[in-house]
C-alpha positions as CSV (number, residue, x, y, z in Angstrom):
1,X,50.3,94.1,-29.7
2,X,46.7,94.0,-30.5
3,X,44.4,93.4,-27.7
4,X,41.3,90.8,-27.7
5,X,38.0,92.7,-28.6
6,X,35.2,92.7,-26.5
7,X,32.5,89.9,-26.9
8,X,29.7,92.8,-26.9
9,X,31.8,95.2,-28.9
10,X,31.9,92.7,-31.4
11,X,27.6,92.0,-30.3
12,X,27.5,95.4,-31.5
13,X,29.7,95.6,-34.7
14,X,27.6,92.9,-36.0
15,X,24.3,94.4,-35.0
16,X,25.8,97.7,-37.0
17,X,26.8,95.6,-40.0
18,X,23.3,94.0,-40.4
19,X,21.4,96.9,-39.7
20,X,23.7,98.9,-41.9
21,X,23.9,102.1,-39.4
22,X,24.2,103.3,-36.0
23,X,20.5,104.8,-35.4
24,X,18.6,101.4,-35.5
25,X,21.1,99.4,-33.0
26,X,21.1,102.7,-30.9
27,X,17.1,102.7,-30.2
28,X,17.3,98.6,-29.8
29,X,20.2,98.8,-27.6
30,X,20.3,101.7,-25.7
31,X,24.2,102.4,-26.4
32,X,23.6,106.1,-27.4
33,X,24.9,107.2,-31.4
34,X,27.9,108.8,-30.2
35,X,28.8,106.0,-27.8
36,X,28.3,103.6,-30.9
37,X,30.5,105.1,-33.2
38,X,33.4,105.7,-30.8
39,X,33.4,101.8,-29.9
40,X,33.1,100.9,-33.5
41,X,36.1,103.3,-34.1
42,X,38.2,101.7,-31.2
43,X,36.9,98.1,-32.6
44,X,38.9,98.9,-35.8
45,X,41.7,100.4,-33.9
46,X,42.1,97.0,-31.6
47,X,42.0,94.4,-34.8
48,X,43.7,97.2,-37.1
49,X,41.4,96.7,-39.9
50,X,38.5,99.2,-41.4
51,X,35.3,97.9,-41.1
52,X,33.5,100.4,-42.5
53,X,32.6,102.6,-45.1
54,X,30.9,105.5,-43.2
55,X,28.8,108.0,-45.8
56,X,25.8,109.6,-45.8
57,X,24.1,106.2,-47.0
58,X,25.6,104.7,-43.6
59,X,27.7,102.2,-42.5
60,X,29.1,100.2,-44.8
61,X,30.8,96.7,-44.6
62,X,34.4,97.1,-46.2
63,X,35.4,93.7,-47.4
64,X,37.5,93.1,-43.9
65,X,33.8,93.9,-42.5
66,X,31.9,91.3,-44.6
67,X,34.5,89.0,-43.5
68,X,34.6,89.5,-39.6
69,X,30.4,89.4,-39.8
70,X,30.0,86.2,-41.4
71,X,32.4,85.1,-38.4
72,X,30.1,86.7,-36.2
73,X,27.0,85.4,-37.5
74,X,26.0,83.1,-34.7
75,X,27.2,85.7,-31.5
76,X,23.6,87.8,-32.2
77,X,21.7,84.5,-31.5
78,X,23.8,83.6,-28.6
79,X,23.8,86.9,-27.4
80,X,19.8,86.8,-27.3
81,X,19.8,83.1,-25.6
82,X,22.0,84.7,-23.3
83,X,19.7,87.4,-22.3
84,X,17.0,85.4,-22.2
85,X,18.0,82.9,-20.0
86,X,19.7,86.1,-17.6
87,X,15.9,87.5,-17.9
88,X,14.2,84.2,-17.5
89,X,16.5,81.9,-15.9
90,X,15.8,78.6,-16.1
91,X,14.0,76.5,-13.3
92,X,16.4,74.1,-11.5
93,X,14.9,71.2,-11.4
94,X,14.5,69.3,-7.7
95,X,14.1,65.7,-7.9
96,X,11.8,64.3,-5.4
97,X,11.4,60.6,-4.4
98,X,8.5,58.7,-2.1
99,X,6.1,55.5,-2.7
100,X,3.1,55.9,-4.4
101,X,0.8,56.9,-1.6
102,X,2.9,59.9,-0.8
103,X,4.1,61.2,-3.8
104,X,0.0,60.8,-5.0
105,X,-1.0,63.0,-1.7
106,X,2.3,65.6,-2.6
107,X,1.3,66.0,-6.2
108,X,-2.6,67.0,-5.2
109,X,-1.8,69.1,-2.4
110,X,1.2,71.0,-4.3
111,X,-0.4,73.7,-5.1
112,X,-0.7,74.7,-1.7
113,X,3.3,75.6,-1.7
114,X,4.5,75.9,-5.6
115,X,3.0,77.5,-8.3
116,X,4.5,77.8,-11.5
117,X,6.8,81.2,-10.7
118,X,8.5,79.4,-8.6
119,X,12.7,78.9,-9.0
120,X,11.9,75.3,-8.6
121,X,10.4,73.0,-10.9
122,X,9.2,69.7,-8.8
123,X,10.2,66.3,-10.6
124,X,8.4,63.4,-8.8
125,X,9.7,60.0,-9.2
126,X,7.2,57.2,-7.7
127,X,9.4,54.8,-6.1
128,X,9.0,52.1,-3.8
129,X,12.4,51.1,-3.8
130,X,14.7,54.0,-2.4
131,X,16.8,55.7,-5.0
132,X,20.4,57.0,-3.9
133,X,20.8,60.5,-2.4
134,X,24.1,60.3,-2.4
135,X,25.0,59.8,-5.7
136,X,22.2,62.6,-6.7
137,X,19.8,60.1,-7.5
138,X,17.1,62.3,-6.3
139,X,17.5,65.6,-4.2
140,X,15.0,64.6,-2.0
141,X,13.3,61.6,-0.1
142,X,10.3,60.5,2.0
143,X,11.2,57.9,3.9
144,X,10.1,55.6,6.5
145,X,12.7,55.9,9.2
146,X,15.5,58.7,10.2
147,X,18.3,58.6,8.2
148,X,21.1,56.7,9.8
149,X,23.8,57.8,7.2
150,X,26.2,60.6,8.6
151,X,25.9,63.2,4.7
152,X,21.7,63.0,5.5
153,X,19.9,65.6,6.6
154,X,16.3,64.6,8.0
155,X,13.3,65.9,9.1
156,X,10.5,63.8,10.7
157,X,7.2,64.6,9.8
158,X,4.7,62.2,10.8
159,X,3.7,58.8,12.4
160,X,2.1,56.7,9.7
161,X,-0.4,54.3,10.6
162,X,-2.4,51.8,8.7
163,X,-5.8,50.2,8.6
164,X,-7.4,47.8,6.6
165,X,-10.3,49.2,4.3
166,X,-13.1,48.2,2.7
167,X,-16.9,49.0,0.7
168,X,-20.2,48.5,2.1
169,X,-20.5,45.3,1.1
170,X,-17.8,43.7,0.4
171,X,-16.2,40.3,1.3
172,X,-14.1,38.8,3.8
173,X,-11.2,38.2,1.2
174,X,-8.1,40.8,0.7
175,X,-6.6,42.7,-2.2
176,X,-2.6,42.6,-2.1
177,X,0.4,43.9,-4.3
178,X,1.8,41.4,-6.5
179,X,5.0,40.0,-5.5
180,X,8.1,41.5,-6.8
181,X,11.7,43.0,-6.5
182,X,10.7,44.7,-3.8
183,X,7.8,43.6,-1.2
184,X,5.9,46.6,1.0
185,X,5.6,46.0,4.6
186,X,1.8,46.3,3.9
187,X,1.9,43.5,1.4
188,X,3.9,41.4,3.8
189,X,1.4,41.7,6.3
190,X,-1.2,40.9,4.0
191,X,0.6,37.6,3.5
192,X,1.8,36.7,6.3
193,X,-1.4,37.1,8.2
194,X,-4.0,36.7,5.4
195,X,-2.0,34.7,2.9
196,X,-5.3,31.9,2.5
197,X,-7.8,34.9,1.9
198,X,-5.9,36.7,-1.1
199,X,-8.7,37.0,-3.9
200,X,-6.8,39.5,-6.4
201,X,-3.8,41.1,-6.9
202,X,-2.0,44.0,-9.0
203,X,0.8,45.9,-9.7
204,X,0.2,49.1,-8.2
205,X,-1.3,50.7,-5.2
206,X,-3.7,52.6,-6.7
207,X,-5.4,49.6,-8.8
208,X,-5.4,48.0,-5.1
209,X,-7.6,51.1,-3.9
210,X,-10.0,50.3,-7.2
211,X,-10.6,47.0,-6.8
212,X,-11.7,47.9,-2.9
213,X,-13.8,50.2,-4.3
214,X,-15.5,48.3,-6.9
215,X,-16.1,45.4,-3.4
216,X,-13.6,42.7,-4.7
217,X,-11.7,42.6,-1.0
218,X,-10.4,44.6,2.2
219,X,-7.3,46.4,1.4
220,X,-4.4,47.5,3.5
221,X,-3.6,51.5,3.5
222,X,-2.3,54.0,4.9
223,X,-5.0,56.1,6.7
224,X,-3.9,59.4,5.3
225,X,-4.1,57.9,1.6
226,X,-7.6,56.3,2.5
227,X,-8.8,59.8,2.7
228,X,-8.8,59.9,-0.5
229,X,-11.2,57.6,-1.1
230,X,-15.0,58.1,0.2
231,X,-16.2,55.0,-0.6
232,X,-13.9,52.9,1.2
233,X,-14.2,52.5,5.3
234,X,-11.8,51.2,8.1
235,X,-13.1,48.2,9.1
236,X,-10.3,47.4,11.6
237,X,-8.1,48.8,14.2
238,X,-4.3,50.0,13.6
239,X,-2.3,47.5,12.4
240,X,0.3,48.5,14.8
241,X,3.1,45.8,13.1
242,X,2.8,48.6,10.0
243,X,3.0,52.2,12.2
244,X,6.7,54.0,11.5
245,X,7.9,57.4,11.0
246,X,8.0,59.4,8.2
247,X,11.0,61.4,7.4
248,X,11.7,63.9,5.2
249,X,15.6,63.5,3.6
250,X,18.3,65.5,1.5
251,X,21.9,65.4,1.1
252,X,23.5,67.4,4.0
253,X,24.6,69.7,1.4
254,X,22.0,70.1,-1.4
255,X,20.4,71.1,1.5
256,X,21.8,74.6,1.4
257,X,21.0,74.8,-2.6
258,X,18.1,77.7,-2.6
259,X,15.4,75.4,-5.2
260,X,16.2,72.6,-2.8
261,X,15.4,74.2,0.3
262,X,12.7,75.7,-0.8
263,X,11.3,72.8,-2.0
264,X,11.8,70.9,1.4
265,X,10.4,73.8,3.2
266,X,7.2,73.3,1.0
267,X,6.9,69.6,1.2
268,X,7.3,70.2,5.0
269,X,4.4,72.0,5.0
270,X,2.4,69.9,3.2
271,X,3.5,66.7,5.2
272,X,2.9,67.8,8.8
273,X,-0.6,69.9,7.9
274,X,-2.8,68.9,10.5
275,X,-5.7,69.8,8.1
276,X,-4.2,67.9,4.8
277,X,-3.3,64.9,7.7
278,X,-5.4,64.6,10.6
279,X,-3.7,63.6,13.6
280,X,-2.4,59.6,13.0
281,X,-3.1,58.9,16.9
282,X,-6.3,59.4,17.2
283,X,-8.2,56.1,15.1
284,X,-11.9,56.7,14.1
285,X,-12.1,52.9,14.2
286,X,-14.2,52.2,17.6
């Protein structure tokens, strides 16, 4: 009964064929001559066929040769995707979900934790509303209270406060997300308290932190993310109706996944530095 050649004998029979001898796939492959020609020998022992015509010209294909190489043909590229992916593996890919605030402070501060030899390749997805964990919707979340499902893993990281903000300047009116599918706390507030005063609106939290800028209105932020901005100033106390905890969240077992953890031990770092994120309880607002 003839057994099933090898996948790198037959790697090798086809780098013989093309190269026409043994020498040339010896230096490229460090399989020495002598080992070469024995598993080439053995090759044509295992199919029974002759696949070469050895002389002092080299190897030559016999016609049963031509025909097993052309059914070879695509096994020397596989074989070098193979390798290269064994020598460079690919970086898995961890999924990472917060609002906008957070995910803007993560992706300016992530070079503190990740550089680009990492085995982890951040994918940051901006999102107010939460995506699901559970069904691997992201790997991991930032979120606003400890996870109350039993498969989540959490980590609490911080006590976010808020303030409202505003530059030199400007008016007694308010800037405000516009209303939608899903309403922030902080545009709630905004409403709820300040509904008459609104004087512009847009769709996203950094256009908010513009138009403050530029003295259309007070804004609503979270102190960390007002750090950002130098020309805006608190000009009011903690809104204390806004103040939660931040958590840091994973599937119980993605968890254990080597990219994943590292990734949450990174975006740990970044979330409870005292330096990136002065200490929330202590307001500068007199």
């Amino acid at each position: 009964m003839k057994q099933t050649p090898r996948l790198d004998d037959l790697e090798l029979f086809a780098r013989v064929g093309v190269a026409g001898g043994l020498a040339p796939v010896a230096r490229a492959s460090g399989v020495s001559v002598p080992t070469l020609s024995r598993r080439m020998r053995a090759l044509e022992t295992q199919l029974g066929w002759q696949l070469f015509e050895r002389g002092n010209q080299g190897y030559g294909l016999t016609a049963k040769g031509r025909t097993l190489l052309a059914e070879t043909e695509g096994l020397l590229a596989e074989a070098r995707r193979l390798r290269a992916i064994a020598t460079h593996p690919a970086r898995a890919e961890v999924r990472i979900t917060a609002g906008g605030w957070t995910s803007a402070f993560l992706a300016r501060h992530l070079s503190h934790v990740w550089s680009p030899e990492a085995d982890w390749q951040p994918a940051f997805v901006d999102a107010d509303a939460r995506l699901d964990i559970a069904r691997r919707g992201a790997d991991i979340g930032v979120r606003n209270h400890r996870p109350d499902q039993s498969w989540m893993a959490g980590r609490r990281t911080a006590r976010i406060t808020y303030a409202e903000y505003a530059a030199e300047g400007a008016g007694e009116g308010y800037v405000t997300r516009q209303t939608g599918n899903v309403e922030l706390p902080s545009a709630r507030w905004v409403r709820e308290m300040h509904g008459d005063a609104i004087v512009a609106t847009a769709s996203s939290a950094r256009m908010l932190a513009d138009l403050a800028c530029a003295g259309i209105g007070r804004v609503v932020l979270p102190r960390f993310a007002a750090m950002g901005f130098p020309g805006l100033r608190q000009v009011g106390p903690v809104i204390a109706a806004l103040t939660h905890e931040e958590w840091l969240v994973c599937h119980h077992d993605a968890r254990h996944d080597p990219p994943v953890r590292a990734a949450l031990d990174g975006l740990a770092e970044l979330l409870t530095s005292s330096t990136l994120r002065p200490d929330e309880d202590e307001p500068p607002f007199p």
